[in-house]
C-alpha positions in Angstrom: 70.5 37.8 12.0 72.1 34.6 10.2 71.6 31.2 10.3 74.4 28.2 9.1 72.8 25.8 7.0 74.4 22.3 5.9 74.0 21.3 2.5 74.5 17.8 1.4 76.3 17.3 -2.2 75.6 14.2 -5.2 76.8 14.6 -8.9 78.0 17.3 -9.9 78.1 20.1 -7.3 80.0 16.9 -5.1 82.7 16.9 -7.8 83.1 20.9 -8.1 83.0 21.4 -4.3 85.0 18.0 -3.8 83.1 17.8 -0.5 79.9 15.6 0.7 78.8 18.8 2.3 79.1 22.2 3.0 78.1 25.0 5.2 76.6 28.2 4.4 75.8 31.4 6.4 72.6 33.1 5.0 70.0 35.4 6.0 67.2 34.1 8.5 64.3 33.6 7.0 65.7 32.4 3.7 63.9 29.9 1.8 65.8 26.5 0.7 66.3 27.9 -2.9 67.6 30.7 -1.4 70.7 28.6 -0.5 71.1 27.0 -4.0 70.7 30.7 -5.1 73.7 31.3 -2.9 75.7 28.2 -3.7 75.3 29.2 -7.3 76.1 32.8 -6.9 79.6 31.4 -5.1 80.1 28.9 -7.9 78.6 30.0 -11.3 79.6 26.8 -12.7 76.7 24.8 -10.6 74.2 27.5 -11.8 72.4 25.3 -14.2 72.2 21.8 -12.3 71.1 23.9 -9.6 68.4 25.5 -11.0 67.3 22.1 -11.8 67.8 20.2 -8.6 65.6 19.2 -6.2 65.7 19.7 -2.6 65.4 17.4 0.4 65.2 17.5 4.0 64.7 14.4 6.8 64.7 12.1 3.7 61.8 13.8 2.0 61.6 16.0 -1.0 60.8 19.4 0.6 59.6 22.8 -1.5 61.6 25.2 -2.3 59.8 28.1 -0.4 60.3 26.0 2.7 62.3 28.9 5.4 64.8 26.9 7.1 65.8 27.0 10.9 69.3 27.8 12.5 71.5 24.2 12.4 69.6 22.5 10.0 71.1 20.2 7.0 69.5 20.2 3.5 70.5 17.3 0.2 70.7 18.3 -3.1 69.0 16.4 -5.8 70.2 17.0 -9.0 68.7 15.6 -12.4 69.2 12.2 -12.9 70.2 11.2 -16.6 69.8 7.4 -17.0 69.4 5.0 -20.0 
């Protein structure tokens, strides 16, 4: 079985994708870094900020081994470089 899962863009992987969002079909049962695994995969280029991002669902920073549900929408947090 397969879920759809919405994920929210910033920075970087907003520019590559030029989208806010976009919607993946994975596994069910995958985890949230599942899904960046899987954005990645589909755009090598976002590997690295990726691997470095963190994740966030309903506003809140959520852990990476969270399994997600059928419908729902995760944001992408990548590293912020300030100074």
């Amino acid at each position: 079985m397969e879920i759809t899962v919405t994920i929210n863009l910033f920075a970087k992987p907003k520019e590559v994708l030029n989208s806010p969002s976009v919607n993946i079909t994975i596994k069910s049962g995958s985890t949230a870094r599942d899904c960046l695994n899987h954005l990645g995969n589909t755009h090598p280029i976002l590997k690295d900020v990726l691997s470095k991002s963190k994740i966030a669902k309903d506003c809140k920073y959520i852990q990476d081994e969270l399994v997600l549900t059928q419908d729902c929408s995760i944001t992408i947090i990548p590293p912020i470089s300030g100074g």
